[in-house]
N, C-alpha and C positions, 0 to 999 in steps of 0.2 A: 245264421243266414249265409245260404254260400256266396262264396267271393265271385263278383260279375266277370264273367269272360275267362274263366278257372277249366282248365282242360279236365276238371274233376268237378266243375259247376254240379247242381243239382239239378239232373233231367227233366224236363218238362214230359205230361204225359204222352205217350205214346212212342217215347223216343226209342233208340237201339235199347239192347243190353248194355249193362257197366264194361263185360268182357268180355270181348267178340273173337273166336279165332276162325278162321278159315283157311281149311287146306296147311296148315302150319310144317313145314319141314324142317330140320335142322341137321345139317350134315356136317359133323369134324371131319377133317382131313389135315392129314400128319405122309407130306410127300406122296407118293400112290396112292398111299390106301386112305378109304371115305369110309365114315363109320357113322349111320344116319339114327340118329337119337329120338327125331320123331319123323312119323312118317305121315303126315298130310292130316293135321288132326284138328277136326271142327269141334267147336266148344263154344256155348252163352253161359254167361253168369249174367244173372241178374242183381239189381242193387238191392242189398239186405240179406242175400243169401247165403247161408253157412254149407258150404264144401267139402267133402273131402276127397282128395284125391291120393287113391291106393295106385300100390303095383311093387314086384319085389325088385332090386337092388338090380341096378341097369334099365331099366321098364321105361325113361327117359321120362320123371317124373319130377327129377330136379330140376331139369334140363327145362323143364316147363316151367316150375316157379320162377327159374331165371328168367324166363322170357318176360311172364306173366309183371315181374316187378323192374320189368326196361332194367336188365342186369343184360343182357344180353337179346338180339335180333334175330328173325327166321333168316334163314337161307332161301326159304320160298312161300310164299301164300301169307297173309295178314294177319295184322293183330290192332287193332281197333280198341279204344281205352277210353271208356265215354265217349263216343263215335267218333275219335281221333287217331286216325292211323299213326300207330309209334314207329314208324321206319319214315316218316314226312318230319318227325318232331329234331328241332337240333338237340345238340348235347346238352346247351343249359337248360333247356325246357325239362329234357331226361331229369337232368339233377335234380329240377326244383322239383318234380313229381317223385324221385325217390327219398328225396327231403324231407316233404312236409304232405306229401299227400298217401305215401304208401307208408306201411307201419312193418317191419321184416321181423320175427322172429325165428333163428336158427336152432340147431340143435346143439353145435355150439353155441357157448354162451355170449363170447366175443366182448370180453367186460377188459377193461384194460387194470391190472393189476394195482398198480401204484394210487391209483382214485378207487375215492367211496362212493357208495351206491348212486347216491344225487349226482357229484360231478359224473360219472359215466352215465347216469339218464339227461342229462343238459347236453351232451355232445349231440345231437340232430338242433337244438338251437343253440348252439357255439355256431355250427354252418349256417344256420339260416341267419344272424345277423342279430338275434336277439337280445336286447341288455341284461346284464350282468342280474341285477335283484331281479327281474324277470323270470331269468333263468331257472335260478335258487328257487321262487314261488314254483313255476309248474314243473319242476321236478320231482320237488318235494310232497306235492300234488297225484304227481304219479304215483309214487313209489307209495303214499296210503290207498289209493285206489286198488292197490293190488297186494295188499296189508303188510306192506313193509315201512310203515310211520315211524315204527320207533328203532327200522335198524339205515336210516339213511344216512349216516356218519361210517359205518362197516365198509371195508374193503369183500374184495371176491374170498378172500383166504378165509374170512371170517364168517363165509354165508356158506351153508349146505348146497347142495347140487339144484335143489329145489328153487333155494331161493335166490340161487343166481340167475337161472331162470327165469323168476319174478321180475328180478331189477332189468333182466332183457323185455320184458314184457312193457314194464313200466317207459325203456328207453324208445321203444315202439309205440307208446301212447303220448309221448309227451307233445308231439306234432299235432295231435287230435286228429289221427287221419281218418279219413271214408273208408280206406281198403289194409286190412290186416292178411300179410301173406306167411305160415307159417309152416318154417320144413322142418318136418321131423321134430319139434318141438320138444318130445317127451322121452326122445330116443336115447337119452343117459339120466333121465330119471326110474326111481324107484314107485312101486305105486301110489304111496298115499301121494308125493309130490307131483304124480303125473295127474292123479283126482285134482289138485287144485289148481294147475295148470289148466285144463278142459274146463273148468268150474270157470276161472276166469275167461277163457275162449267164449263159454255161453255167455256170461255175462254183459261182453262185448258183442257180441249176434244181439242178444235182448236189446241193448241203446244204438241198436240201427246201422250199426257198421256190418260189412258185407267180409265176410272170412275168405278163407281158403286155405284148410289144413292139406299138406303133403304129409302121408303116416305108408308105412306094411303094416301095422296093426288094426286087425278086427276090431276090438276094442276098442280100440280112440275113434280107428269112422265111424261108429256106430251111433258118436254122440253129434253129429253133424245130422243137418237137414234132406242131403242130397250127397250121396255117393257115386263119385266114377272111377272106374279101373282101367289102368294102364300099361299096357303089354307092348314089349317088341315097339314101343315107338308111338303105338296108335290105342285109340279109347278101345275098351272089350266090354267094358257095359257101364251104364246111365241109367240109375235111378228115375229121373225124369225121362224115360223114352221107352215108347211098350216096346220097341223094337230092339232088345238086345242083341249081342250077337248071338248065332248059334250055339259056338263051343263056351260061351259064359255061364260060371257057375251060379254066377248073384253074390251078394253084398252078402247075405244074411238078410234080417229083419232089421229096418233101418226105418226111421220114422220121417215125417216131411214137414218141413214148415220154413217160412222165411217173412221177416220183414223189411218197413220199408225203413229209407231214410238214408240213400248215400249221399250225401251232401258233403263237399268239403269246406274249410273253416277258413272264415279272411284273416287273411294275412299279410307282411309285408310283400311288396312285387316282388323279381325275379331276383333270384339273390345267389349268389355267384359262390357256390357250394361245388366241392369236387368232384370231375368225371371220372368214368371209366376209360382208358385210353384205347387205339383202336385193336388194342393185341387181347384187352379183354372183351372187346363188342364181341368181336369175331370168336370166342370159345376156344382161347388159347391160355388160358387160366383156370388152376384151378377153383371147383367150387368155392372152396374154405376161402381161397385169395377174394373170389367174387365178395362173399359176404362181409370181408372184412374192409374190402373195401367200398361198400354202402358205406358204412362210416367213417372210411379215412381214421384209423383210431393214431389219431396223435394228439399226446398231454395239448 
């Protein structure tokens, strides 16, 4: 049952989309020079829908997960999050939604060395406030969910590329979020680990959670519902829209489907989890720092 009055509450019918962008800009500027990463970019997601969004190296497609997971603010035009403007929300509101309501997996791993698999899947509830045997329970939870049962004692040194990956997947499920945001996910594995990466991506689409893969691979979008490409800043074509652009090549053959079910999970109230400060709102950080600091990784 979702949490009443939860800025990720479960929609009533006929409400917005999950993710709303309109007009979306985003411009660095380093002294003189402005350097516009997106350029006015409208986008719906809907709840339950598996994503993927392409585009090659520059195409401002991180630039958009960041936005997409309040790591970072447009410069111009909105963004709407279960019909809540995130440029209205304060900064605790941010935290607790990239807390316990969004689920990040990067392409780094971002596992912090010195801890095994469980303590680095327990750090999103170390910040949320949760106890100790708590902790232990759905971590350990996680990490069979995503069929690491019997190496949750392993540090990162002692897991393949794969399955550190896993243990990030599992650190992403432990909150039970509504929305899994995932960049480049597969981009330092090899393929049978990137097969069981995707394998678990659907399996998470099937129990009603609403994706959103960032890839430049043909191959990983292909296994998503809905495909959009990302050029120069702005969308070049939409699986969901007859109207692509002119100079769009197309996705390939991409299949469609989405379910429902974004609800998010009660939980304790606002819980005083840490922010981004205003030198990363503003996109004066970089990526790798952004990611790492979703989780604030300290023992």
């Amino acid at each position: 049952m979702a949490e009443s009055g939860s800025l990720l509450a479960e929609p009533p019918a006929g409400s917005p989309p999950v993710i709303e962008l309109d007009g979306v800009r985003k411009t660095y500027r380093t002294g003189a020079i402005e350097v516009d990463a997106l350029r006015g970019v409208d986008l719906r997601i809907s709840e339950g829908e598996y994503i993927a969004i392409m585009g090659p190296s520059g195409s401002g497609k991180s630039t958009l997960m960041n936005i997409l997971g309040c790591l970072d603010i447009p410069t111009a035009g909105h963004y709407r999050l279960a019909g809540e403007d995130v440029a209205r929300m304060s900064e605790d509101a941010l935290a607790e939604i990239r807390n316990r309501r969004i689920g990040f997996v990067f392409q780094q791993f971002n596992l912090l060395p010195t801890l095994s698999a469980w303590r680095n899947v327990e750090l999103p509830l170390c910040y949320a406030g949760t106890g100790r045997a708590q902790r232990r329970v759905r971590a350990i939870e996680a990490l069979e969910k995503v069929g690491l049962g019997d190496r949750i004692a392993h540090r990162p040194n002692e897991l393949s590329g794969g399955q550190q990956q896993r243990v990030a997947v599992a650190r992403a499920l432990v909150t039970d979020p509504a929305l899994i945001l995932a960049d480049e996910p597969t981009g330092n594995l090899d393929s049978a680990s990137t097969q069981d990466v995707l394998d678990l991506l659907g399996e998470l689409h099937a129990s009603g959670r609403t994706i959103v893969l960032i890839t430049h691979e043909p191959e990983v979008a292909a296994t998503a519902g809905r495909v959009v490409r990302i050029r120069d800043g702005g969308i070049q074509y939409d699986t969901s829209s007859d109207h692509p652009s002119d100079d769009a090549d197309g996705p390939g053959d991409v299949g469609f489907g989405a379910s429902a079910g974004f609800g998010a999970v009660a939980g304790p109230g606002p819980v005083p989890v840490p922010v981004l400060g205003p030198e990363h709102r503003h996109g004066k950080a970089a990526h790798g720092d952004l990611a790492r600091l979703t989780w604030v990784i300290r023992p």
